[in-house]
N, C-alpha and C positions, 0 to 999 in steps of 0.2 A: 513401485511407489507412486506417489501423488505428482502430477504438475502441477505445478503453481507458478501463476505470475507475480513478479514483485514490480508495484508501480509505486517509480519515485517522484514525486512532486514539484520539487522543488526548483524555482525557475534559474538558480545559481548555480552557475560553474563550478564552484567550488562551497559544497556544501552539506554540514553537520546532516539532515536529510537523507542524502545520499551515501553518505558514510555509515549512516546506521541502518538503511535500508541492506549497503550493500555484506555488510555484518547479519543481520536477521536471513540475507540470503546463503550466507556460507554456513549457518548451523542448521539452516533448512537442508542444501547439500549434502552437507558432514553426515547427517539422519536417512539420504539415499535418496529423495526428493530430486522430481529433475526441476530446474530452475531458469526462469528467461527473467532477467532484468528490464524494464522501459520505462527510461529515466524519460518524462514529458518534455521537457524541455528538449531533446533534440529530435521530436517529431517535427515535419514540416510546420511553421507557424501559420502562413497565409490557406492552409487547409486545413490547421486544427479550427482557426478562428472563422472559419468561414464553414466548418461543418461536414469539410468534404470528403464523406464516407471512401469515395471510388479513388482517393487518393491512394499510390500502391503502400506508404509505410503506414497511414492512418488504418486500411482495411487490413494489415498484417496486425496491430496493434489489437485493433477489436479483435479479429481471430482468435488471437496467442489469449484473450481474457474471456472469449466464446468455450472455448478450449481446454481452460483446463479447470482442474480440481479444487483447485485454492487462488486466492488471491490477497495479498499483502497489499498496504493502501497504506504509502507511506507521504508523509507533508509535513512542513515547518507552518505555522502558526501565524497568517495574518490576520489581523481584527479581528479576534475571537475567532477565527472556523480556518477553517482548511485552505489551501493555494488555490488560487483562481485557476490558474493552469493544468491542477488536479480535475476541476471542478468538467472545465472545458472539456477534457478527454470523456470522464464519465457523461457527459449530456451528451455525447457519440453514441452511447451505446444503446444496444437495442432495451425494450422499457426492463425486459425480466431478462436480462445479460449476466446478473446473478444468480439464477436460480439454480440450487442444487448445489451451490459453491461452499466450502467454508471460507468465508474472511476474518483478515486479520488486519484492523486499521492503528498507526501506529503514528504518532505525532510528535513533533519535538517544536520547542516554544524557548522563550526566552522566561519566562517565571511561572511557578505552580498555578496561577490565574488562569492559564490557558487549557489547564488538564481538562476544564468542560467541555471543549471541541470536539474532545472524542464522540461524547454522547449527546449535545446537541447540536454538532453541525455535521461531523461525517457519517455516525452510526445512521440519522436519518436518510441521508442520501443514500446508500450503502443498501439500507434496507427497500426506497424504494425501487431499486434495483432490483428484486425478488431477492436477493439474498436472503436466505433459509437459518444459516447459522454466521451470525454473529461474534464470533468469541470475545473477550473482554479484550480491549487492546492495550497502549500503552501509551503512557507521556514520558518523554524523555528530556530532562531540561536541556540547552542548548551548551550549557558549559561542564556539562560533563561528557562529553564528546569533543574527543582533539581531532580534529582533521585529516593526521595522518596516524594516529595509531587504534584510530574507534572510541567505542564507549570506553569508557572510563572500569575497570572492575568493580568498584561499587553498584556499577547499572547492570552488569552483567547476571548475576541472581537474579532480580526480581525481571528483570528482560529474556532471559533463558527459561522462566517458569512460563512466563507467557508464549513462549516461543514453540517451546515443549508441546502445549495444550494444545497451540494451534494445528501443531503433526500431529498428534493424538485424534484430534477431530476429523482430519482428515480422512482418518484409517474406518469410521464406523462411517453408517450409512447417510447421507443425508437426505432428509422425506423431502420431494420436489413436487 
């Protein structure tokens, strides 16, 4: 099956973000997919913010997103777009770091207002990354994720439909 990285965004400890990220990575799992989690927030900070590629857990990062087949792009929602800390890690990488990849960007927000991010603030960066395929992602409101037990079953259907398609995509070719 497919590698895929799942990148969690979110610069909190304890965080809806991460909980749904780490959910989208156990049905990615469950499907046969191998799976490396890298929650941003516990990359070194004074070499994310400072750029420094030769850093050894910063260059294992880009590697593990160099590397593999798929890529999840997970982030909670400030000021309309995606986490700054998200943002940081992708301006690492090299310009076409997505090329050839299927991505799956997946968002969680405090109110339906924020569902735009997907498409006009992550899907662009995402794409100028060379990213090839795109698939539709997902908003996730913030209060339908508990902290310790995940999404919610109501999110669960329309989050496993997208979840699905994104292993689907994986399986056919992508033109690079």
């Amino acid at each position: 099956m497919s590698r895929i990285v799942v990148l969690s965004g979110s610069p909190s400890a304890s965080s809806r973000t991460a909980v749904l990220a780490a959910h989208v990575a156990a049905r990615l799992t469950a499907q046969g997919h191998t799976i490396q989690v890298i929650k941003v927030r516990d990359l070194p900070p004074a070499a994310l913010l400072a750029g420094n590629t030769a850093d050894p857990q910063i260059a294992a990062a880009v590697a593990a997103i160099e590397s593999a087949d798929g890529v999840v792009a997970a982030s909670p929602v400030y000021k309309a777009s995606f986490s700054g800390l998200l943002k940081t890690l992708l301006d690492l990488l090299p310009q076409f770091a997505l090329a050839g990849k299927v991505v799956l960007p997946v968002l969680t927000g405090g109110t339906q207002a924020h569902v735009l991010a997907l498409d006009y603030a992550l899907r662009p960066v995402l794409s100028s990354l060379g990213a090839d395929h795109i698939v539709p992602g997902w908003f996730v409101l913030d209060r339908t994720i508990d902290k310790e037990t995940g999404p919610h079953p109501e999110v669960h259907g329309p989050l496993h439909t997208v979840v699905d398609r994104f292993s689907i995509a994986l399986r056919a070719p992508v033109a690079v």
